[in-house]
LOVO-883236 format. One line per 3 residues: number of its first residue (from 1); their letters; for each residue z, y, x of N, C-alpha, C. Coordinates in steps of 0.2 Angstrom, whole numbers, padded with zeros to 4 digits. Layout:
BEGIN
NUM) a) Z Y X Z Y X Z Y X  ...
This chain:
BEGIN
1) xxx) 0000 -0006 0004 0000 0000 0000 0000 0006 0004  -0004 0011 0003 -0005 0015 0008 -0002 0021 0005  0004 0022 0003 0009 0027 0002 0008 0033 0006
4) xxx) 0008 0033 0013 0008 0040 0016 0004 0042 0012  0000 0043 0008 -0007 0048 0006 -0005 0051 0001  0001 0049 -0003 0001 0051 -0007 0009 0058 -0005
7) xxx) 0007 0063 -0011 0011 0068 -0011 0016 0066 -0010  0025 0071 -0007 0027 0070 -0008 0031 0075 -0015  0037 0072 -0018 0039 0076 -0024 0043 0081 -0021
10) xxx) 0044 0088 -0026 0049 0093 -0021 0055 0090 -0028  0055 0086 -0031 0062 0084 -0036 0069 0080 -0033  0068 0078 -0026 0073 0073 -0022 0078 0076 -0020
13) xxx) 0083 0074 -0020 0090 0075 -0019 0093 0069 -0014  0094 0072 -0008 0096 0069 -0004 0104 0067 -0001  0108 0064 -0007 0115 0065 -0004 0117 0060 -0001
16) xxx) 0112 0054 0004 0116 0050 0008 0119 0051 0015  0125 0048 0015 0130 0051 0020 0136 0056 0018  0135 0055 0010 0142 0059 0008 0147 0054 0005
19) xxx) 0153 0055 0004 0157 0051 0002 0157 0050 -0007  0156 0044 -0008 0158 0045 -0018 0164 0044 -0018  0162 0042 -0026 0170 0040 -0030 0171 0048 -0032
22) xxx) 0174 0047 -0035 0179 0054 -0038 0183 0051 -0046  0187 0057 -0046 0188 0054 -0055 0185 0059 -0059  0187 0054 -0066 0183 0057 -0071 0186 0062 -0077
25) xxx) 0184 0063 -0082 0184 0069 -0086 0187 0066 -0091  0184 0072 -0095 0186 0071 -0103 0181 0067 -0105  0180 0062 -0110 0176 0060 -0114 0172 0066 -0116
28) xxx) 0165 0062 -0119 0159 0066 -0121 0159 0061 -0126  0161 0064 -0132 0158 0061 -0139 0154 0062 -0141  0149 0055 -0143 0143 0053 -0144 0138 0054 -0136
31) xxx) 0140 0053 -0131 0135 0055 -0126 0134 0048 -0124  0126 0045 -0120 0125 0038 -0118 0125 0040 -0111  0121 0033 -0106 0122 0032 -0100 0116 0032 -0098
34) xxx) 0117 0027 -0093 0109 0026 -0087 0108 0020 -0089  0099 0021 -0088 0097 0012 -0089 0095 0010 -0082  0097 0005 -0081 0099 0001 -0074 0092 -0006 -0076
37) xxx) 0091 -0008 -0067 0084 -0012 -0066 0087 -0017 -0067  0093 -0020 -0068 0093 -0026 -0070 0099 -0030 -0077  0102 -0034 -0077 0105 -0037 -0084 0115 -0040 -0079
40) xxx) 0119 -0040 -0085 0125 -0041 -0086 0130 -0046 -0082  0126 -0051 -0084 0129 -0059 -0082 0132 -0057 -0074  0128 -0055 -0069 0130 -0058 -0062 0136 -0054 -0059
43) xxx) 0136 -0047 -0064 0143 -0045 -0061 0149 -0049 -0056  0150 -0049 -0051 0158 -0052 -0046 0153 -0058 -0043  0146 -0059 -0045 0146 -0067 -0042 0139 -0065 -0036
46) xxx) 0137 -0057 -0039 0131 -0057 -0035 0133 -0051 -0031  0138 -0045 -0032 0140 -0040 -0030 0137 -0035 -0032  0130 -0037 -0030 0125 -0030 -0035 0122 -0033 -0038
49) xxx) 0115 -0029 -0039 0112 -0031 -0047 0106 -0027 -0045  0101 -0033 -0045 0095 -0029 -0047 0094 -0031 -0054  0101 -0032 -0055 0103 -0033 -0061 0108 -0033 -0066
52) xxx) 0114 -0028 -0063 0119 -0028 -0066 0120 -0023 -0070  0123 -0024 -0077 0123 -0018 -0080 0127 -0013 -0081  0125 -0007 -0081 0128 -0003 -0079 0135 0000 -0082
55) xxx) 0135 -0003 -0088 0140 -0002 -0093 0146 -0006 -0091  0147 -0013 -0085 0151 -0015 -0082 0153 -0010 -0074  0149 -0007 -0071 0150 -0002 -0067 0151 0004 -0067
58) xxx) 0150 0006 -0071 0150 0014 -0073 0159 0014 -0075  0162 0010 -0072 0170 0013 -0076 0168 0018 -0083  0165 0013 -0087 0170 0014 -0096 0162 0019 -0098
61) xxx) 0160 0021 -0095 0150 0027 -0097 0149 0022 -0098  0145 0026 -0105 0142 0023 -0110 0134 0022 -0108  0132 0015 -0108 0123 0015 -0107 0119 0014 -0113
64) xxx) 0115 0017 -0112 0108 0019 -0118 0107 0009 -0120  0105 0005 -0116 0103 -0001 -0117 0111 -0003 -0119  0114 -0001 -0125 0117 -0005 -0130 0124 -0004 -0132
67) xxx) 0126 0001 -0126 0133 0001 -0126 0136 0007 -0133  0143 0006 -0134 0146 0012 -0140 0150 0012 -0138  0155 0012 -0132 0159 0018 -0131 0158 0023 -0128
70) xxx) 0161 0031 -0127 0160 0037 -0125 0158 0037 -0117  0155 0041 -0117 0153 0042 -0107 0159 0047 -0106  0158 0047 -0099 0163 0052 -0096 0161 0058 -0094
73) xxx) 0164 0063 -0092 0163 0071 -0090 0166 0072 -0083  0161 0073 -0077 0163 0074 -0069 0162 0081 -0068  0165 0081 -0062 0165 0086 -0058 0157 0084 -0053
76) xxx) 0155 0089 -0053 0149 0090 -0050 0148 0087 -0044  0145 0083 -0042 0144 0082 -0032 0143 0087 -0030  0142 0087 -0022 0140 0090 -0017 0135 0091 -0019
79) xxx) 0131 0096 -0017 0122 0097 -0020 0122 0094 -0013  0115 0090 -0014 0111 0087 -0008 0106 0091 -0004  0104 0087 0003 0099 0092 0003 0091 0090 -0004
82) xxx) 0088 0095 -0002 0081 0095 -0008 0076 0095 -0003  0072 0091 -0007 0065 0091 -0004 0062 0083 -0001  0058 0081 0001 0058 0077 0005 0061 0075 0011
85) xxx) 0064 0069 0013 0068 0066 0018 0063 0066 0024  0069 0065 0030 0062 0066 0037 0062 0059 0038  0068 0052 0035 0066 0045 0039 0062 0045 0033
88) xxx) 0057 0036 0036 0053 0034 0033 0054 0032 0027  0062 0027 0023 0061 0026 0017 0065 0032 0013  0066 0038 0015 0066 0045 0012 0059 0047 0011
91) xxx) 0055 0046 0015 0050 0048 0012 0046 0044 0007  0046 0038 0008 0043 0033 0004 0046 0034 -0002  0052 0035 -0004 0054 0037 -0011 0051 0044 -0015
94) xxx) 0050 0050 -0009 0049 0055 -0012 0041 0053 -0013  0036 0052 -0008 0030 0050 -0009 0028 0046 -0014  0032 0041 -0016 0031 0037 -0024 0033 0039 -0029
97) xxx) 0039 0044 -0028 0041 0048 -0034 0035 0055 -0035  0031 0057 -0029 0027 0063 -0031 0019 0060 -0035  0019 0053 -0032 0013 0050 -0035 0016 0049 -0043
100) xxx) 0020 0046 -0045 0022 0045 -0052 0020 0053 -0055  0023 0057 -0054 0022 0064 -0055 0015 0067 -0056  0010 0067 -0053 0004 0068 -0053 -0001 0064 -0055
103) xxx) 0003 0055 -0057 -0001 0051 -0063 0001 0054 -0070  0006 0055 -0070 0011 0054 -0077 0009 0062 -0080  0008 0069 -0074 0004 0071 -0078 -0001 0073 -0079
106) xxx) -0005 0068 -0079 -0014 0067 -0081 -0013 0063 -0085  -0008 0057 -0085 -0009 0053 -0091 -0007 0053 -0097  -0002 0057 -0097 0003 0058 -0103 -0001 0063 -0108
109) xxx) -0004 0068 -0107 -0008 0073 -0109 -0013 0070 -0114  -0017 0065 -0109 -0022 0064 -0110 -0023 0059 -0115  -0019 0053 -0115 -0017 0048 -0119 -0011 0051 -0124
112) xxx) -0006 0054 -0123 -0001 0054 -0129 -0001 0062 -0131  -0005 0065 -0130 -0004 0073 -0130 0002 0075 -0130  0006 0074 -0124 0014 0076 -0122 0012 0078 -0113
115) xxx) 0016 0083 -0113 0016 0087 -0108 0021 0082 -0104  0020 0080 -0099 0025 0079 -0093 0030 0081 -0089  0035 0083 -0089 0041 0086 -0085 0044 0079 -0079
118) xxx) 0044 0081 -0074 0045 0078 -0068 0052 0074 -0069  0055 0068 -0066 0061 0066 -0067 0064 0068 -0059  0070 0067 -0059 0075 0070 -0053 0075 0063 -0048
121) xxx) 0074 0062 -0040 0077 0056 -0038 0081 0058 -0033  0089 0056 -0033 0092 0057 -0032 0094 0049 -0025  0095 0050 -0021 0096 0046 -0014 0103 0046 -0012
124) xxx) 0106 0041 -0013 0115 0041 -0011 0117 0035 -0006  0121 0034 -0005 0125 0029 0000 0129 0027 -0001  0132 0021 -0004 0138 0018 -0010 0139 0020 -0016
127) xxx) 0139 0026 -0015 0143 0028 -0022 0140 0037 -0021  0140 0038 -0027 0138 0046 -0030 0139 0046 -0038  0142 0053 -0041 0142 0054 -0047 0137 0056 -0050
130) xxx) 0132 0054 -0056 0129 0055 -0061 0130 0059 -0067  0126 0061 -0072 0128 0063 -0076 0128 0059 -0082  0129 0051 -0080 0130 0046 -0084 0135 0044 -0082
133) xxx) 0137 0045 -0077 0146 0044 -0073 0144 0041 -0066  0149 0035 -0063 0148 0034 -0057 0143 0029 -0057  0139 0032 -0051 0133 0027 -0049 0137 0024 -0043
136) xxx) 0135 0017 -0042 0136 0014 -0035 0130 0011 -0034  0132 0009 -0026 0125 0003 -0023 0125 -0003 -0028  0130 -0006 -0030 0130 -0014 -0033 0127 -0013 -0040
139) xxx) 0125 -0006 -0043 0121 -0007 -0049 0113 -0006 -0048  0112 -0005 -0043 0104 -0007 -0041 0103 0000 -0045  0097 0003 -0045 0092 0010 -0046 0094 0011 -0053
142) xxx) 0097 0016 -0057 0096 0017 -0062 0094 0024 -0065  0091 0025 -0071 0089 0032 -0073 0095 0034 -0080  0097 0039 -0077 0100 0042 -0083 0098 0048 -0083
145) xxx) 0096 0046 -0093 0094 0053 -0098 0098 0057 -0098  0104 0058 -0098 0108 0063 -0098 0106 0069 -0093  0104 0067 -0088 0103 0074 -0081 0093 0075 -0081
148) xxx) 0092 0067 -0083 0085 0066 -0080 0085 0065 -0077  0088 0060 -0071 0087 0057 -0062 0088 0051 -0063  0083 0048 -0058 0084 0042 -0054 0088 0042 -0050
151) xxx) 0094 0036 -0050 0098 0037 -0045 0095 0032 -0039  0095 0030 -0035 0093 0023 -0030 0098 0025 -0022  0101 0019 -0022 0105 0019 -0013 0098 0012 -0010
154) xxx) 0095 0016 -0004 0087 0014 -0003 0090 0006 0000  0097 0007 0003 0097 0000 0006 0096 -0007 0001  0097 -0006 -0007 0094 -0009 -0012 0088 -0014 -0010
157) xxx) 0085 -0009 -0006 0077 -0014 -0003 0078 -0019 0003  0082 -0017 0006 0084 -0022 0010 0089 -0028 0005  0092 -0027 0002 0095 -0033 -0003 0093 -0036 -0006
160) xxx) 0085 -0033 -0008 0079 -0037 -0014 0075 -0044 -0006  0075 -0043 0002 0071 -0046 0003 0078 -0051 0005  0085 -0049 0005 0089 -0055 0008 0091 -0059 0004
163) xxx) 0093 -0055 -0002 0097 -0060 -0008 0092 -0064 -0011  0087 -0060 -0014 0082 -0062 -0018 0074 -0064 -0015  0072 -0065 -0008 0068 -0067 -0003 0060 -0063 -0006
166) xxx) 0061 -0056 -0010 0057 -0053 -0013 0055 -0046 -0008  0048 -0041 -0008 0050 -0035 -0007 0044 -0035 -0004  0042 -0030 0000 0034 -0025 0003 0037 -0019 -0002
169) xxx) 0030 -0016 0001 0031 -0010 -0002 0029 -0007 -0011  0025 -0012 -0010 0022 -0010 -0019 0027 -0014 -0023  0032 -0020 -0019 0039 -0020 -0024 0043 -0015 -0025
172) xxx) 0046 -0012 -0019 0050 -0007 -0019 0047 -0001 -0023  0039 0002 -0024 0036 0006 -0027 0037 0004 -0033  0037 -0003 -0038 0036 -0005 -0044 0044 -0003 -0046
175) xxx) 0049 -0002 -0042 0056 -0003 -0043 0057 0006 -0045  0054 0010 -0042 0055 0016 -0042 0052 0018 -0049  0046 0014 -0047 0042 0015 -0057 0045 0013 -0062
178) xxx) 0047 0009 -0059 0051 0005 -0068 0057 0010 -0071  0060 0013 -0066 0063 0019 -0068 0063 0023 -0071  0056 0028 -0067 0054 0032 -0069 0048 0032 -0077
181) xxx) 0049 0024 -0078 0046 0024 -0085 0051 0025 -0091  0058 0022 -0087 0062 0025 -0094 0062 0034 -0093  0060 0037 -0089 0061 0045 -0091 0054 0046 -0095
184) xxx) 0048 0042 -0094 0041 0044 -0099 0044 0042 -0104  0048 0036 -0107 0052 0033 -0113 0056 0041 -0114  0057 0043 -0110 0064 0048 -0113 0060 0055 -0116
187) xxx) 0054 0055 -0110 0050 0062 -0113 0047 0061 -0121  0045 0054 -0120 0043 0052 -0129 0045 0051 -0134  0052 0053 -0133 0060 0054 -0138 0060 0046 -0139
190) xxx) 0057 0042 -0137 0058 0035 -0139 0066 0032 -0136  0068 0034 -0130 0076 0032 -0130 0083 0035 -0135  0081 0042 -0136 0084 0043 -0142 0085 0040 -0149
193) xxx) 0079 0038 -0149 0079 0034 -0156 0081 0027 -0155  0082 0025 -0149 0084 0017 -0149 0090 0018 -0148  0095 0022 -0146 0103 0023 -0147 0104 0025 -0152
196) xxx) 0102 0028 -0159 0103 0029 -0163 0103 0021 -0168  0097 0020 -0166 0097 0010 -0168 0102 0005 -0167  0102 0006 -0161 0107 0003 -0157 0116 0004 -0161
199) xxx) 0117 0011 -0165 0125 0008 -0167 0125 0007 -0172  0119 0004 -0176 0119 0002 -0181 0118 -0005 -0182  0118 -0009 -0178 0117 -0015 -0178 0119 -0020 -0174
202) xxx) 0119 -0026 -0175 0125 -0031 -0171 0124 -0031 -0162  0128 -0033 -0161 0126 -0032 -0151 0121 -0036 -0149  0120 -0044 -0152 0116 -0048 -0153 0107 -0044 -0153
205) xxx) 0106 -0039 -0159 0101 -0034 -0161 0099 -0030 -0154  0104 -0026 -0153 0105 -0021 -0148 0103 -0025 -0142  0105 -0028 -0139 0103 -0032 -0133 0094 -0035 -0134
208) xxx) 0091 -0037 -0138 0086 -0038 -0142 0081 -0031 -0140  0084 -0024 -0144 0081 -0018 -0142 0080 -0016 -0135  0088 -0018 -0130 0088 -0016 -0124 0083 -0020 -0121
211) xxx) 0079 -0027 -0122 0074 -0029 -0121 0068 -0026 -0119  0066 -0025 -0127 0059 -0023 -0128 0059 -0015 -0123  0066 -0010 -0124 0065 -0006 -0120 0064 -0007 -0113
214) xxx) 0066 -0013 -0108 0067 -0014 -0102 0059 -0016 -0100  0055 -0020 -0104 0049 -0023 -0105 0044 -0017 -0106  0045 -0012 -0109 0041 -0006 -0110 0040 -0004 -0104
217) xxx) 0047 -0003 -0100 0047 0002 -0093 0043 -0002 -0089  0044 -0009 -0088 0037 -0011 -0083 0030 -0013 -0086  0029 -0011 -0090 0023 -0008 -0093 0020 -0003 -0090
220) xxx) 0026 0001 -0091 0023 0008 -0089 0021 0008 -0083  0026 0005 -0079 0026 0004 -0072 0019 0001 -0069  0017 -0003 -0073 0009 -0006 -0072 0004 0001 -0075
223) xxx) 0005 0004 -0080 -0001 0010 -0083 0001 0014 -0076  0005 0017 -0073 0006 0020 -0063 0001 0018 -0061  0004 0012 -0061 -0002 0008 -0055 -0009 0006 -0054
226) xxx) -0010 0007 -0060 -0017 0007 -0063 -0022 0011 -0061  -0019 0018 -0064 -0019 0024 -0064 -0021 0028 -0057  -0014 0028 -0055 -0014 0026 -0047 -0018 0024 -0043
229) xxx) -0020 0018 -0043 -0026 0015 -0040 -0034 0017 -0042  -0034 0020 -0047 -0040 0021 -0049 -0041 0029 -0046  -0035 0031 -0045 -0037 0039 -0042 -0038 0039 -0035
232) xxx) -0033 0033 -0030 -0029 0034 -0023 -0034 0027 -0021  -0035 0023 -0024 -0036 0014 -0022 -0033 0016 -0014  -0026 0015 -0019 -0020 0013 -0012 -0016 0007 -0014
235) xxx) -0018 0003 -0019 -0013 -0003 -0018 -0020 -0011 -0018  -0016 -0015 -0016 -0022 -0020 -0013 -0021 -0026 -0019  -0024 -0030 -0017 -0022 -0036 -0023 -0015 -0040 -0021
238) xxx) -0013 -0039 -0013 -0008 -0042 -0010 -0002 -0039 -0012  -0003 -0031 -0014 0003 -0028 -0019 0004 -0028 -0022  -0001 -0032 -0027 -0001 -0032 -0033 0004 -0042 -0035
241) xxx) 0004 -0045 -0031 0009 -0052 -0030 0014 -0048 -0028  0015 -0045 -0024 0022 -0042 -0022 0027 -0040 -0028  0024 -0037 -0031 0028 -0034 -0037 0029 -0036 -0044
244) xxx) 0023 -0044 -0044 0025 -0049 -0047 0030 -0055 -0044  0031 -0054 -0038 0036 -0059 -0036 0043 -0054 -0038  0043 -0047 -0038 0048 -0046 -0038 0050 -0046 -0048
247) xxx) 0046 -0046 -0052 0049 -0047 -0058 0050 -0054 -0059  0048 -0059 -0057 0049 -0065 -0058 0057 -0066 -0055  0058 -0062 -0050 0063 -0063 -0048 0072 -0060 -0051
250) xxx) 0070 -0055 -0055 0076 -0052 -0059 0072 -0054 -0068  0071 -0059 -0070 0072 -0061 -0076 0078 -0064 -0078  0081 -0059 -0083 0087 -0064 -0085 0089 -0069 -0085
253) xxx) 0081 -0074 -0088 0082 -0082 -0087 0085 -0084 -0079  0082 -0082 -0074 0084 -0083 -0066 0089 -0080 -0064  0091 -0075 -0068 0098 -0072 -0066 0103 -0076 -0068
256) xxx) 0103 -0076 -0073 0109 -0080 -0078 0109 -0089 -0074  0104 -0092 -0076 0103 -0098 -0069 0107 -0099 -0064  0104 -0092 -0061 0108 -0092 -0053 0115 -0093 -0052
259) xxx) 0116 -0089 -0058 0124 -0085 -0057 0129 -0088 -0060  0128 -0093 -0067 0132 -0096 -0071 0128 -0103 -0072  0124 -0105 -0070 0119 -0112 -0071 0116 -0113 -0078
262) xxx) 0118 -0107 -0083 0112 -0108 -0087 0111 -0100 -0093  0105 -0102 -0095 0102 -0095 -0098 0104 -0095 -0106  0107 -0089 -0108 0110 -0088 -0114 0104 -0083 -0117
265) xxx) 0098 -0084 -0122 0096 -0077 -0123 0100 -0073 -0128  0101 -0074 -0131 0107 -0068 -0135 0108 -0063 -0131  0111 -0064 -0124 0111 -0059 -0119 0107 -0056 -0117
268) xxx) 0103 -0057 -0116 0098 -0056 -0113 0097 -0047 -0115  0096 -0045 -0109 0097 -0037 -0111 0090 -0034 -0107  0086 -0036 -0103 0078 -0035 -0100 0074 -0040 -0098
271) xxx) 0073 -0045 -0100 0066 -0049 -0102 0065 -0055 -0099  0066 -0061 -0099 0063 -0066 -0096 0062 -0065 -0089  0058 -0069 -0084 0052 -0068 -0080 0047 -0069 -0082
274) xxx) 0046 -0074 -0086 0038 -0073 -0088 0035 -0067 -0092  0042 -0063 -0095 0039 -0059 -0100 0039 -0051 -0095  0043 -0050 -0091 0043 -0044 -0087 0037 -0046 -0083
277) xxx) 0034 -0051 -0080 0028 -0051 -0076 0023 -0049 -0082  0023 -0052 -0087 0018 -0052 -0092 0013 -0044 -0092  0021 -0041 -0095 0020 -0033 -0098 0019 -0030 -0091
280) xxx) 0020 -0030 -0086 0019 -0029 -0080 0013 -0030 -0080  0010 -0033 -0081 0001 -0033 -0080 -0003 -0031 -0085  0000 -0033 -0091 -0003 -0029 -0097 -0003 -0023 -0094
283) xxx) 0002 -0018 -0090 0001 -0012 -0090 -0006 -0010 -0087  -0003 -0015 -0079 -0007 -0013 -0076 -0016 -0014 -0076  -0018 -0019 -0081 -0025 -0022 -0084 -0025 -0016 -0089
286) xxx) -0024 -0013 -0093 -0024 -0008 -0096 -0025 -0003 -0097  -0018 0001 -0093 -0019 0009 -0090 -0017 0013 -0095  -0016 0011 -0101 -0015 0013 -0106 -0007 0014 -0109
289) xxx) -0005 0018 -0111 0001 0020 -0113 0003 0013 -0119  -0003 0017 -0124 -0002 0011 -0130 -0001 0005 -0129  -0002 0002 -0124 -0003 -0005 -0125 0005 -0007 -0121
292) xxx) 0009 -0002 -0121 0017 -0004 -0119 0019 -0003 -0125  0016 -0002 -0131 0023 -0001 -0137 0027 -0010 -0136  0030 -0010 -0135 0035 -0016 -0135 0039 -0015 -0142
295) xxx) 0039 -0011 -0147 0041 -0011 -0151 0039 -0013 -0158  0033 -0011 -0157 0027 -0014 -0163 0023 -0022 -0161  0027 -0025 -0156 0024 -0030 -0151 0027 -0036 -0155
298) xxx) 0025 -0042 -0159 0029 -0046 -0163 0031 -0052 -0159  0024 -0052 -0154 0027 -0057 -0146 0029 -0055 -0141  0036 -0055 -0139 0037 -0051 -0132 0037 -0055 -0126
């Protein structure tokens, strides 16, 4: 993947090297969290999570994918530095986060007559406060709507090739997209409407919803890449396996396996493997926003 060619974004916030943790606030009644790349089960057995949820890490913040208790209210971080980073996977984040940014808006326009507003990525080292509450390393990349930022601790791509024997660079790009497809989900008003769904119906339901939305975002993930390549032809067919090895690899069914020895779907809170590779190519065969509705979708 020839990433260097692409822009970088001026939206990056660079607070690695600073210390987290802090405490928290007052509740925020009726406020939601962040949605995180991966599902619930492996909490304490896998330490992080390219697929833990965040509603188990986030101390008591509430997350958009299902949760109904209150978020919390912080005191603000250190501002970080802004702008592009000078090491190389500082820049890689900002370069793929500028490329998201200069697909998303030609596409979104053009396809859903919605203007694009840039998402925020934010770059930390263990722990930093969001304005979904505390982000740490063990919860893997997540986006929260509350601020509009990705959060990602980059050494997560090192933990994708040890634990998970997954990674290159169109992986770690697919991880940055899958994110930044919940902010196109959020410029759509489509996550607000699924939190509102969500407290209306059993956990069982809600989990089902945080599905179809997890599914959507690697959809989207594949309309980037599509897009992307049809503008840059900067991703090759060898990253395009890469970033199918890396969804096959955080399916619920193989998380839940791993972790417990067997797969519960009731829980399931982001998609199989075969069904996150699926919509992943859907996007990416497509290019098309419409063909992520995962909503109106009767086989997911």
């Amino acid at each position: 993947m020839r990433w260097e060619d692409f822009r970088p974004s001026d939206y990056v916030e660079d607070r690695r090297g600073q210390s987290g943790g802090g405490g928290f606030g007052v509740p925020l009644p009726g406020s939601r969290g962040g949605l995180g790349f991966g599902t619930l089960i492996i909490v304490g057995i896998l330490a992080w999570a390219l697929g833990i949820d965040p509603r188990i890490l986030i101390q008591g913040a509430e997350v958009v994918t299902g949760g109904k208790g209150p978020a919390t209210e912080q005191q603000a971080p250190a501002p970080g530095k802004k702008g592009a980073p000078a090491d190389q996977m500082g820049r890689f984040a900002a370069n793929i986060l500028g490329n998201t940014e200069d697909v998303w808006k030609q596409v979104l326009p053009a396809q859903m007559n919605r203007q694009y507003s840039p998402a925020g990525l934010v770059l930390y080292t263990r722990g930093t406060r969001s304005g979904c509450g505390m982000a740490q390393s063990a919860m893997g990349p997540f986006y929260c709507p509350l601020d509009r930022k990705v959060y990602l601790d980059t050494s997560f791509f090192q933990d994708m090739q040890r634990k998970f024997g997954t990674g290159g660079d169109f992986a770690y790009a697919y991880v940055i997209a899958h994110e930044v497809g919940h902010h196109v989900q959020n410029v759509l008003g489509i996550l607000p409407k699924v939190q509102r769904k969500q407290q209306e119906v059993s956990e069982a339901e809600a989990n089902q919803l945080s599905v179809r939305v997890e599914l959507m975002a690697d959809c989207l993930a594949g309309v980037w890449a599509k897009n992307s390549n049809d503008r840059f032809n900067a991703i090759t067919e060898a990253d395009v396996r890469q970033a199918v090895a890396a969804a096959q690899a955080i399916g619920d069914d193989r998380l839940q396996q791993r972790s417990q020895g067997e797969a519960i779907p009731d829980t399931f809170t982001h998609g199989t493997s075969e069904q996150r590779v699926r919509w992943l190519l859907k996007g990416f065969k497509s290019g098309q926003v419409q063909s992520c509705d995962t909503f109106r979708a009767s086989y997911l």
